[in-house]
Residue frames as qw, qx, qy, qz and C-alpha x, y, z in Angstrom:
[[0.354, 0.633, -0.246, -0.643, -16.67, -92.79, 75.86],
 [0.811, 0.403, 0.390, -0.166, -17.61, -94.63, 73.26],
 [0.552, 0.104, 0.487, 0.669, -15.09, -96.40, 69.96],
 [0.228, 0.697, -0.007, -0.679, -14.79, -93.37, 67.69],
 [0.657, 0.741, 0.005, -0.136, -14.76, -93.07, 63.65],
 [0.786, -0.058, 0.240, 0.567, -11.27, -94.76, 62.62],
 [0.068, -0.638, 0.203, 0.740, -8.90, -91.44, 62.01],
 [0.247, 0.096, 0.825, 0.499, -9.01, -93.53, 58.14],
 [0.040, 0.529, 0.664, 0.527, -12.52, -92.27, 57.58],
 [0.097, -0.414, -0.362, 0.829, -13.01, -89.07, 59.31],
 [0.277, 0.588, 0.551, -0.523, -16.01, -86.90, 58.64],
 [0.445, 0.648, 0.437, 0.436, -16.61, -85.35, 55.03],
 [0.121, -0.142, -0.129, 0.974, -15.45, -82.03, 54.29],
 [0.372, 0.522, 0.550, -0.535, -18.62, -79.83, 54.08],
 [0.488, 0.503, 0.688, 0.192, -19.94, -79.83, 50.69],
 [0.192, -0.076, 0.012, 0.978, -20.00, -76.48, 48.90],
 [0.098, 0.535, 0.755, -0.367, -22.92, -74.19, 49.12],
 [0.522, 0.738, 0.056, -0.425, -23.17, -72.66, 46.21],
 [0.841, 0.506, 0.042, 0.189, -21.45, -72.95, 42.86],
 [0.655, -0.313, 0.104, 0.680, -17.81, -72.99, 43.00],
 [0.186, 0.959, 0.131, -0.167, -16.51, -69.31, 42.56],
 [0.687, 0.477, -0.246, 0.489, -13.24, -68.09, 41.23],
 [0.186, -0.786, 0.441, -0.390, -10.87, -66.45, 43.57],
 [0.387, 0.264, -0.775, 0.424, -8.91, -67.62, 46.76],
 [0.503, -0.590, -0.631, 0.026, -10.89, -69.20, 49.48],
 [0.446, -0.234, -0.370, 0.781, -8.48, -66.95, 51.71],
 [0.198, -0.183, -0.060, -0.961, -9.84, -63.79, 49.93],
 [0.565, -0.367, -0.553, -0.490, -13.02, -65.22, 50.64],
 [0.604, -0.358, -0.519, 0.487, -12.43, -65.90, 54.21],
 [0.320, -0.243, -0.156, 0.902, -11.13, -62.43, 54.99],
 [0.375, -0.316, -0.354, -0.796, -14.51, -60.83, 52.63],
 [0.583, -0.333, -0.741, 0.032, -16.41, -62.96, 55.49],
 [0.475, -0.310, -0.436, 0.699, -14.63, -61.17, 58.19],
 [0.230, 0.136, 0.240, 0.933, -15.13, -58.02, 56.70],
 [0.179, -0.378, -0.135, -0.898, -18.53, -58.09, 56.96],
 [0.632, -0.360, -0.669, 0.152, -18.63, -59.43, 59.71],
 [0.357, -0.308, -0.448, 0.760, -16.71, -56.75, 61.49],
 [0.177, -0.189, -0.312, -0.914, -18.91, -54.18, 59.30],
 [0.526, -0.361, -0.743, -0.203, -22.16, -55.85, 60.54],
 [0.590, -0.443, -0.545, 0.398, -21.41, -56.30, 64.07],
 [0.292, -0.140, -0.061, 0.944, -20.42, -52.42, 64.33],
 [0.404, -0.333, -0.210, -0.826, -23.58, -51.07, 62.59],
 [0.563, -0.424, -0.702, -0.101, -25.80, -53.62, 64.69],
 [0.343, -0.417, -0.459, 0.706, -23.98, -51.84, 68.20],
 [0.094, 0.064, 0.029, -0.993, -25.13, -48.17, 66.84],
 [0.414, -0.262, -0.693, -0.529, -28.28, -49.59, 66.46],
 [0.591, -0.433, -0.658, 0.177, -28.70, -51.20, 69.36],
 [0.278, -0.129, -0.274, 0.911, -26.68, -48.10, 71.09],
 [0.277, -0.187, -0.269, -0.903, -29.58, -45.48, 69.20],
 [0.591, -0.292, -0.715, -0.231, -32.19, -47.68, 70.42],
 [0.502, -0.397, -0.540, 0.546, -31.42, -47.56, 73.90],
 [0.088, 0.041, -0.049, 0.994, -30.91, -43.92, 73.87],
 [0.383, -0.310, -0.406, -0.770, -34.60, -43.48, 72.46],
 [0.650, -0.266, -0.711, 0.036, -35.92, -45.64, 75.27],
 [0.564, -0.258, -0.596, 0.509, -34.19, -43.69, 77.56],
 [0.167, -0.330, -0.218, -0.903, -35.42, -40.36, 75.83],
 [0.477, -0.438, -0.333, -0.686, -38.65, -41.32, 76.09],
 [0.655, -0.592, -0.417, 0.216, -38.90, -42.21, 79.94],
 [0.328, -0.246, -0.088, 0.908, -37.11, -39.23, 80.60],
 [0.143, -0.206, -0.248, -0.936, -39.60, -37.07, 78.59],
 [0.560, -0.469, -0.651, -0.208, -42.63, -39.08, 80.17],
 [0.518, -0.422, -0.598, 0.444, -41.09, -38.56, 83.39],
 [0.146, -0.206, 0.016, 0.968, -40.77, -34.29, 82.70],
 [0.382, -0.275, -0.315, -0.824, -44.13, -34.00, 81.35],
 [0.457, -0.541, -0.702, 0.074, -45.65, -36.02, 84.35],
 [0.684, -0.235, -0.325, 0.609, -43.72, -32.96, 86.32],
 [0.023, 0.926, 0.377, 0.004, -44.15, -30.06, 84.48],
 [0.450, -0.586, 0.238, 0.631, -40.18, -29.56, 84.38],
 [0.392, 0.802, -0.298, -0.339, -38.25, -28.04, 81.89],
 [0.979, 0.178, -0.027, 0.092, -36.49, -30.34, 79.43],
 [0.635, -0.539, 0.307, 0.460, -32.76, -30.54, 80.81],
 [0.730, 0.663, -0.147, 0.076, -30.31, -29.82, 78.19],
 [0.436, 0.689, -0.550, 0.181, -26.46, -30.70, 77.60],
 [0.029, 0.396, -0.823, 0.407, -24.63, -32.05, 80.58],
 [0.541, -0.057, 0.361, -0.758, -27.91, -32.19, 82.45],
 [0.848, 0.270, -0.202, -0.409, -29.50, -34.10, 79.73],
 [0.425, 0.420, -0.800, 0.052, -26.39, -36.58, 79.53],
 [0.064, 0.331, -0.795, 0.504, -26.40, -37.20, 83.10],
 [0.712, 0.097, 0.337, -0.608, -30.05, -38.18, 83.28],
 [0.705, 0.511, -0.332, -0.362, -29.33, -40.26, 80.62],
 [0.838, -0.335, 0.390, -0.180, -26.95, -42.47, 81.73],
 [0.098, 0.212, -0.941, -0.246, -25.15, -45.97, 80.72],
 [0.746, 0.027, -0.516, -0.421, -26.68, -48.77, 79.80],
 [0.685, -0.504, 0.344, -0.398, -27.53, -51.04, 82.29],
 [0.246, -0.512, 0.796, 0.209, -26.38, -54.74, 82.19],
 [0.503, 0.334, 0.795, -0.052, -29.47, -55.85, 80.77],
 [0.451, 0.846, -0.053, -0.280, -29.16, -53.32, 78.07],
 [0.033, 0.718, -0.656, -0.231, -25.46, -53.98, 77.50],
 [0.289, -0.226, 0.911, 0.191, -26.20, -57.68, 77.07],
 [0.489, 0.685, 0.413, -0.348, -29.36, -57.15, 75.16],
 [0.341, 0.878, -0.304, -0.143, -26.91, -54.90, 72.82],
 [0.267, -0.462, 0.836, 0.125, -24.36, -57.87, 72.67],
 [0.579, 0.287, 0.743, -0.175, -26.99, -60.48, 71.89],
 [0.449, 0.807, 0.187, -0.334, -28.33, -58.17, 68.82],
 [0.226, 0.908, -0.322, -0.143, -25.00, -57.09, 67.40],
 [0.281, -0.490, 0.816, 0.126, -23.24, -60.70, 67.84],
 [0.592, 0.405, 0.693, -0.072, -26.65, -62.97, 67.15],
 [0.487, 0.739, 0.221, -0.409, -27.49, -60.49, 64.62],
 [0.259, 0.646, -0.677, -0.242, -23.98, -60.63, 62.45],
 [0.490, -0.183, 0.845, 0.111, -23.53, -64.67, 63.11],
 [0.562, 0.441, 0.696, -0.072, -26.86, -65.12, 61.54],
 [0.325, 0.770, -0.227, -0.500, -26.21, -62.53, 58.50],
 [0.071, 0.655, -0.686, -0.308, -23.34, -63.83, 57.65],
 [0.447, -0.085, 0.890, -0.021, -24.55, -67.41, 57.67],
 [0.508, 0.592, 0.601, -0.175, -27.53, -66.57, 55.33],
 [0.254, 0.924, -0.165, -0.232, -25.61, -64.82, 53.25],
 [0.105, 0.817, -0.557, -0.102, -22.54, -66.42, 53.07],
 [0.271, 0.363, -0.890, -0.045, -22.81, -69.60, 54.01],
 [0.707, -0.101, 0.270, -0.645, -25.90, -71.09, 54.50],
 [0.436, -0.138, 0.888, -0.043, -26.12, -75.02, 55.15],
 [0.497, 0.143, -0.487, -0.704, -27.19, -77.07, 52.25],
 [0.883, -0.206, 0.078, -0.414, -29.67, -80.02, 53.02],
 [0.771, 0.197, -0.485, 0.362, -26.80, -82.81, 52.19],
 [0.292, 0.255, -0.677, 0.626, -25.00, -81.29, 55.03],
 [0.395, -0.392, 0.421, -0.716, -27.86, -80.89, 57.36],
 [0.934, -0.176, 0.057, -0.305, -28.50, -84.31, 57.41],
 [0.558, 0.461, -0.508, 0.467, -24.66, -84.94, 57.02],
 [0.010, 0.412, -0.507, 0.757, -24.82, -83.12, 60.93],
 [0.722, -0.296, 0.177, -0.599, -27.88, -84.74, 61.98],
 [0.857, 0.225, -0.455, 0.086, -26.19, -88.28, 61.05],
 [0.296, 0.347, -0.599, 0.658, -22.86, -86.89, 62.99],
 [0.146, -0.454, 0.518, -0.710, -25.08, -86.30, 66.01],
 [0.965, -0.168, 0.013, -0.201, -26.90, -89.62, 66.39],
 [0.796, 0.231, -0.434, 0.352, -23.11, -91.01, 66.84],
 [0.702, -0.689, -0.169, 0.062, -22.55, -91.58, 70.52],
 [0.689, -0.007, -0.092, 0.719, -18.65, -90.91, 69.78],
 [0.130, 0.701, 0.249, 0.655, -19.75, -87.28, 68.82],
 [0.417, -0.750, 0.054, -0.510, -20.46, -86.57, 72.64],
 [0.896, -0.301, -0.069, 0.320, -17.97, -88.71, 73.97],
 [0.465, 0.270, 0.061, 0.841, -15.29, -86.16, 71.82],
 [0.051, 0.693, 0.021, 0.719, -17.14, -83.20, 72.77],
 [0.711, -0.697, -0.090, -0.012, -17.47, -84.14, 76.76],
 [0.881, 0.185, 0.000, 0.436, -13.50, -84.55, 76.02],
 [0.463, 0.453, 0.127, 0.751, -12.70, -81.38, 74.70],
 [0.390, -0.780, 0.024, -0.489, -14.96, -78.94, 76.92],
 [0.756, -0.539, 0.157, 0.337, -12.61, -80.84, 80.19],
 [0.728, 0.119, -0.008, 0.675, -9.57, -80.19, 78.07],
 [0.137, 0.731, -0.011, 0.669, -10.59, -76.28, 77.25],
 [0.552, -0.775, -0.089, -0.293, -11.92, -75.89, 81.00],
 [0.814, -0.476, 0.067, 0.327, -8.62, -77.37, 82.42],
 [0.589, 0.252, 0.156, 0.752, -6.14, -75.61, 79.91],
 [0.036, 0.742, 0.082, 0.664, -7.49, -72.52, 80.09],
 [0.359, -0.907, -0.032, -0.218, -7.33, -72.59, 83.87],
 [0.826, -0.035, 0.023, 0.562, -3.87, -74.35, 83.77],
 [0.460, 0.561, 0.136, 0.675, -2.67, -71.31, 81.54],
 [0.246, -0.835, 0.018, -0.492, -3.96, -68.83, 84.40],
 [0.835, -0.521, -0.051, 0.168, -2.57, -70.73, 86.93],
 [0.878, 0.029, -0.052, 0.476, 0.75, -70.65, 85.31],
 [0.299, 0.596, 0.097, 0.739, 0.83, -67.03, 84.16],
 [0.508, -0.732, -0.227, -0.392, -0.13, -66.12, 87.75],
 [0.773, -0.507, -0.037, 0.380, 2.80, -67.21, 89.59],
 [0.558, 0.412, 0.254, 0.674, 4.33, -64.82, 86.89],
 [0.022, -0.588, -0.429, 0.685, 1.98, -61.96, 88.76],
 [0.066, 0.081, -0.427, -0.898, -0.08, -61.96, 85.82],
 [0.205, 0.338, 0.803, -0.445, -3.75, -61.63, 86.76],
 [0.060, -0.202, -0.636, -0.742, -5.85, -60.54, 83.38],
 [0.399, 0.394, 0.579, -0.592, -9.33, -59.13, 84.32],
 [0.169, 0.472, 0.737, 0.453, -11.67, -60.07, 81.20],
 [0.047, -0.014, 0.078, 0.996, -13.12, -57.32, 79.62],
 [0.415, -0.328, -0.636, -0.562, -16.80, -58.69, 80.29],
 [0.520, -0.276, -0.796, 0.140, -16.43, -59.76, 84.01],
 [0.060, 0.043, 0.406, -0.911, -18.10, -56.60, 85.73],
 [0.536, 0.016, -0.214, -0.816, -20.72, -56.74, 83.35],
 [0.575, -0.125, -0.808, -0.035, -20.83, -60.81, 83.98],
 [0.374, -0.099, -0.738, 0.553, -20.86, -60.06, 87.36],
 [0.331, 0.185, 0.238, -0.894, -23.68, -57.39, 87.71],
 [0.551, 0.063, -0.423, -0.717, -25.65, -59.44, 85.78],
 [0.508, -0.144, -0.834, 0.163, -25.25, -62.69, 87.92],
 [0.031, -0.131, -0.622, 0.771, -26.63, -60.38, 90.74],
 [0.252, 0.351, 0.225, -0.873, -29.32, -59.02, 88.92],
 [0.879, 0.283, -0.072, -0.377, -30.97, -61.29, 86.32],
 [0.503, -0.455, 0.735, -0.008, -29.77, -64.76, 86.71],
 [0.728, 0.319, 0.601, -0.082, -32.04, -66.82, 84.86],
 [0.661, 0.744, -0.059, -0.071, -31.53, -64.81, 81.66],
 [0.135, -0.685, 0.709, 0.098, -27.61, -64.66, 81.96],
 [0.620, -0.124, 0.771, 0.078, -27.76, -68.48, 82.15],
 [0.668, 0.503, 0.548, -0.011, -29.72, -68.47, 78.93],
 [0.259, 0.936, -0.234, -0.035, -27.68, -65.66, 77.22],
 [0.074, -0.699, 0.712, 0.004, -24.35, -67.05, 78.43],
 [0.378, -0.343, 0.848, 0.142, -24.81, -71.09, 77.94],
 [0.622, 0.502, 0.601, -0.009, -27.52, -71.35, 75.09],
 [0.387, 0.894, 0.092, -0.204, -27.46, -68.13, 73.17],
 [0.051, 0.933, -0.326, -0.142, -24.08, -67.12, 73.06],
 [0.400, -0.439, 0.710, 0.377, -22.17, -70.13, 72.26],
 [0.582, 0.628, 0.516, 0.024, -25.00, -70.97, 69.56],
 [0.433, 0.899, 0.061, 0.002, -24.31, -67.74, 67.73],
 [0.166, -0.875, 0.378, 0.251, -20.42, -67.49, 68.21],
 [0.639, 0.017, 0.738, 0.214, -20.18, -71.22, 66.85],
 [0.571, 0.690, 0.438, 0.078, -22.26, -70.46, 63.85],
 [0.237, 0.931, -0.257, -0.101, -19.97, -67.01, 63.07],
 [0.142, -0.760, 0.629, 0.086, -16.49, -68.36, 63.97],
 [0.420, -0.335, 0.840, 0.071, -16.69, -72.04, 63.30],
 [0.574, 0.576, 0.582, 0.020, -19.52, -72.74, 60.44],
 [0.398, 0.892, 0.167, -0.131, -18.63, -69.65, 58.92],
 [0.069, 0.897, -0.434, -0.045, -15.00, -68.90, 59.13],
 [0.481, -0.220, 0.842, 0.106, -13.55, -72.14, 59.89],
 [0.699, 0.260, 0.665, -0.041, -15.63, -73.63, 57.78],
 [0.304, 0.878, -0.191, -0.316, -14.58, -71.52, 54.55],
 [0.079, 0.820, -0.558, -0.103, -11.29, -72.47, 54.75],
 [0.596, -0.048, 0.802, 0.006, -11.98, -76.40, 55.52],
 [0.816, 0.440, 0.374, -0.018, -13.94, -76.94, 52.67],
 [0.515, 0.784, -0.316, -0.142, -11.38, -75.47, 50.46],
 [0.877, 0.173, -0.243, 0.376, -8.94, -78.34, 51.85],
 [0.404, 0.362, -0.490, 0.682, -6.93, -75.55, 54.25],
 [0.643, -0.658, -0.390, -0.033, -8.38, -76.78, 57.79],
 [0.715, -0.304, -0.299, 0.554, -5.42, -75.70, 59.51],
 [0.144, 0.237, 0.198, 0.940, -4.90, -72.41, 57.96],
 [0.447, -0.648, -0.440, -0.433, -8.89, -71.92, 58.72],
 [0.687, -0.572, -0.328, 0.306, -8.13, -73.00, 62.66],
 [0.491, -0.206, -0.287, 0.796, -5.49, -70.35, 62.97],
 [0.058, -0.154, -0.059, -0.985, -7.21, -67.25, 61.40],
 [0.530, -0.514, -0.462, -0.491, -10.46, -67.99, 63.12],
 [0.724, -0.476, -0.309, 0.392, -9.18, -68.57, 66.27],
 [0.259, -0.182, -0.108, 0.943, -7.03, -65.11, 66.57],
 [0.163, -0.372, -0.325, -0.854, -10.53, -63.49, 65.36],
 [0.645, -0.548, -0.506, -0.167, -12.42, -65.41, 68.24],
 [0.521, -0.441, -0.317, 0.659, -9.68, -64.18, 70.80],
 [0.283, 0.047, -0.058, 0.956, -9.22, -60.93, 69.53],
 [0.530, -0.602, -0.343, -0.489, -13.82, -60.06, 69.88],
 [0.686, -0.558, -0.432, 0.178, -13.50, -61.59, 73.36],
 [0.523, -0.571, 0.070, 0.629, -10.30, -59.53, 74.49],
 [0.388, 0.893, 0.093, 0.208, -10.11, -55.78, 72.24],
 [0.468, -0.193, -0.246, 0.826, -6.51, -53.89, 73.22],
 [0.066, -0.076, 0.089, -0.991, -7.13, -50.20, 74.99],
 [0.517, -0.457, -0.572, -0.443, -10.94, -51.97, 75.76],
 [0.731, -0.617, -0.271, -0.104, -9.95, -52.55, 78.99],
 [0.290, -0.914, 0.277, -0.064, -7.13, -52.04, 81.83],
 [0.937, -0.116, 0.267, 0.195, -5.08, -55.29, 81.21],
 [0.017, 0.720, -0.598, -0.352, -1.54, -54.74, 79.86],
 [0.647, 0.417, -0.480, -0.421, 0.04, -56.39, 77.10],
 [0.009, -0.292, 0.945, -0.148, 1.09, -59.50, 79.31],
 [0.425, 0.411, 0.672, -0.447, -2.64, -59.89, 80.14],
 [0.727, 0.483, -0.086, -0.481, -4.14, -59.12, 77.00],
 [0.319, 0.463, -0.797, -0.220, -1.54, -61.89, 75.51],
 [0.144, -0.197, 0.931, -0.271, -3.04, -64.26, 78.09],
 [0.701, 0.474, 0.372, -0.381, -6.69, -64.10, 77.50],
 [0.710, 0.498, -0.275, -0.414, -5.72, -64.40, 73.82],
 [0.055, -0.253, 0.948, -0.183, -3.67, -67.38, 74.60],
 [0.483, 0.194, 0.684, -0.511, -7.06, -68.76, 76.67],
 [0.556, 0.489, 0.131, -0.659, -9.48, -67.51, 73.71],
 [0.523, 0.524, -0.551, -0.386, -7.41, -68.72, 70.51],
 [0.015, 0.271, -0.947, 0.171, -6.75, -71.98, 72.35],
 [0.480, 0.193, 0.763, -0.387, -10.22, -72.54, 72.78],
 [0.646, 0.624, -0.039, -0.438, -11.06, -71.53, 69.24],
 [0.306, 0.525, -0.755, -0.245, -8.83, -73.78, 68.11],
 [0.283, -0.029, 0.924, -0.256, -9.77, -76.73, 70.21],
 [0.545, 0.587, 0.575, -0.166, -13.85, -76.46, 69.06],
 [0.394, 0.614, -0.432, -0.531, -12.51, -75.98, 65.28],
 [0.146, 0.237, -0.946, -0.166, -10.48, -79.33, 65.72],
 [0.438, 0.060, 0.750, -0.492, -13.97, -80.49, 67.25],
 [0.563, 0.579, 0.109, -0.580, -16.16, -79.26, 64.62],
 [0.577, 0.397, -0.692, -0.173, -13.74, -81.06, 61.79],
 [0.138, 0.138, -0.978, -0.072, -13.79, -84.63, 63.61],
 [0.541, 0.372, 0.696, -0.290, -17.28, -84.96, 64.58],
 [0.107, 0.246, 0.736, 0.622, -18.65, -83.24, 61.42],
 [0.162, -0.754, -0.567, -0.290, -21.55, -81.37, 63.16],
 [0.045, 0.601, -0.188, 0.776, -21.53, -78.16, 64.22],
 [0.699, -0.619, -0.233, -0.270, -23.79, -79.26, 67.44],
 [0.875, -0.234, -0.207, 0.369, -20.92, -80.60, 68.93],
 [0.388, 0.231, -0.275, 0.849, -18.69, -77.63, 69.04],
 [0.441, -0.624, -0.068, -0.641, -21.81, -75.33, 70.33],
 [0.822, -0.422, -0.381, -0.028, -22.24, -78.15, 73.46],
 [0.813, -0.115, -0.193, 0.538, -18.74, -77.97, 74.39],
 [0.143, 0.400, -0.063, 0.903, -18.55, -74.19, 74.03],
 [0.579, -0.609, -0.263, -0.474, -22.03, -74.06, 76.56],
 [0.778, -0.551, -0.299, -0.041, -20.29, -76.24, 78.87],
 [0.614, 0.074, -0.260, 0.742, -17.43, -74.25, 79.37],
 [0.260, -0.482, -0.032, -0.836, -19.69, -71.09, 79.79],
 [0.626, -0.599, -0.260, -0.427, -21.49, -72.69, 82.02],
 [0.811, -0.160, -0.394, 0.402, -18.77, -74.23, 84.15],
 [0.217, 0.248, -0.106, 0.938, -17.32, -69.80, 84.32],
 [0.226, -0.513, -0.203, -0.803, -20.16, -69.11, 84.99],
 [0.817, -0.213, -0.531, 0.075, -20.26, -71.25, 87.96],
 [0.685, 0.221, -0.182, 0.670, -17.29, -70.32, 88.74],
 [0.127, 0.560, 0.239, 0.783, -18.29, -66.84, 89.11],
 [0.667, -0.602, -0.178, -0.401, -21.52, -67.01, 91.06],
 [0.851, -0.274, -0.300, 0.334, -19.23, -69.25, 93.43],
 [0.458, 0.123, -0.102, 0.875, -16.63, -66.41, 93.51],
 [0.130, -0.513, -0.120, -0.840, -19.42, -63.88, 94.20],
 [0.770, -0.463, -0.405, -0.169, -20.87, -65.89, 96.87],
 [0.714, -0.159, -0.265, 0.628, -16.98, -66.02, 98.73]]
């Protein structure tokens, strides 16, 4: 790894993007969230309605090829179905991609100074010397942390890793693209451009790093989402907030958002690995 930026002249905070408002960045932070979690909730009944219609209408196609009668209550349900895993991560994509990018155009949309502020930050070889750094720290802490809590006989099943796992069986190629391009792209842009990045430019980076980071663990790992008790749910959020915290501190010392996104890919991509390897055994 390449000499880095003396700690003495670390990166600019980001510039504001619009005209300074009144209020408290904090309120402003927490309006962010708001409609964020507003957003991300309509976007699933969307996505949820969608599906449904989809599954209407191949179900009605398939009764008028037949000549049946149209099923009705239970009947109807049970033809119906769940979503598959390419629906359920289709309907993840929409309802996560779709809020990151709201909120960003809406709330906190890069001004040209800073995009060439980030395009500077990522022609600096240190930039990917810090983020090769940090993705080995997250990828070893986070499996430290499981190690440790495991001799405890605390084994935490993530509330994604059936669906992670039916999808590694059954569309690979997308997964990869959904799980090490898409999805750290759009979770970076919500949690670390948008929320972090609120609370830096007002001068409270640290304050930013903690309430973004318990918002990035608490999406990843919902309580009553899944079977994990409160020892397990405490661990994944451990795992989660630790890594949101790690690509915050990233995102403040390179200066470019690229760099947290990288390091967030190659930890996806390393689980995901991980996985496929574990499915294979």
């Amino acid at each position: 790894m390449s000499a880095s930026t003396p700690v003495s002249t670390p990166p600019p905070v980001p510039p504001a993007t619009v005209a300074a408002r009144r209020g408290s960045p904090l309120a402003g932070f927490f309006i962010d969230l708001g409609i964020a979690i507003v957003a991300m909730i309509g976007l699933s009944v969307v996505a949820g309605m969608v599906w449904g219609l989809y599954r209407g209408a191949i179900i009605g196609a398939q009764i008028a090829r037949d000549g049946g009668a149209v099923p009705a209550g239970a009947a109807l349900t049970e033809q119906m179905g769940e979503p598959g895993a390419l629906a359920q991560v289709l309907m993840a994509l929409v309802a996560t991609g779709g809020t990151a990018l709201l909120v960003y155009a809406w709330r906190r949309r890069a001004t040209s100074v800073e995009r060439q502020a980030s395009r500077r930050a990522a022609l600096r070889p240190s930039t990917w010397g810090w983020t090769l750094l940090v993705a080995t720290v997250v990828v070893l802490g986070s499996n430290g942390l499981g190690y440790l809590f495991k001799q405890f006989g605390v084994q935490p099943v993530p509330t994604n890793q059936a669906l992670m796992q039916h999808a590694v069986s059954q569309f690979p190629a997308f997964l990869v693209v959904f799980a090490v391009l898409l999805a750290p792209a759009y979770e970076e842009l919500l949690f670390r451009r948008a929320l972090f990045g609120r609370l830096w430019q007002a001068g409270r980076p640290w304050l930013g790093m903690v309430l973004s980071s318990l918002a990035f663990a608490l999406v990843h790992e919902i309580p009553g989402t899944s079977a994990n008790g409160p020892a397990e749910i405490a661990q994944l959020w451990l795992i989660y907030g630790g890594m949101g915290a790690a690509f915050c501190w990233l995102y403040q010392r390179t200066g470019t958002l690229w760099a947290p996104i990288a390091a967030h890919a190659l930890n996806n991509a390393v689980a995901l690995a991980v996985l496929v390897l574990v499915g294979v055994q």
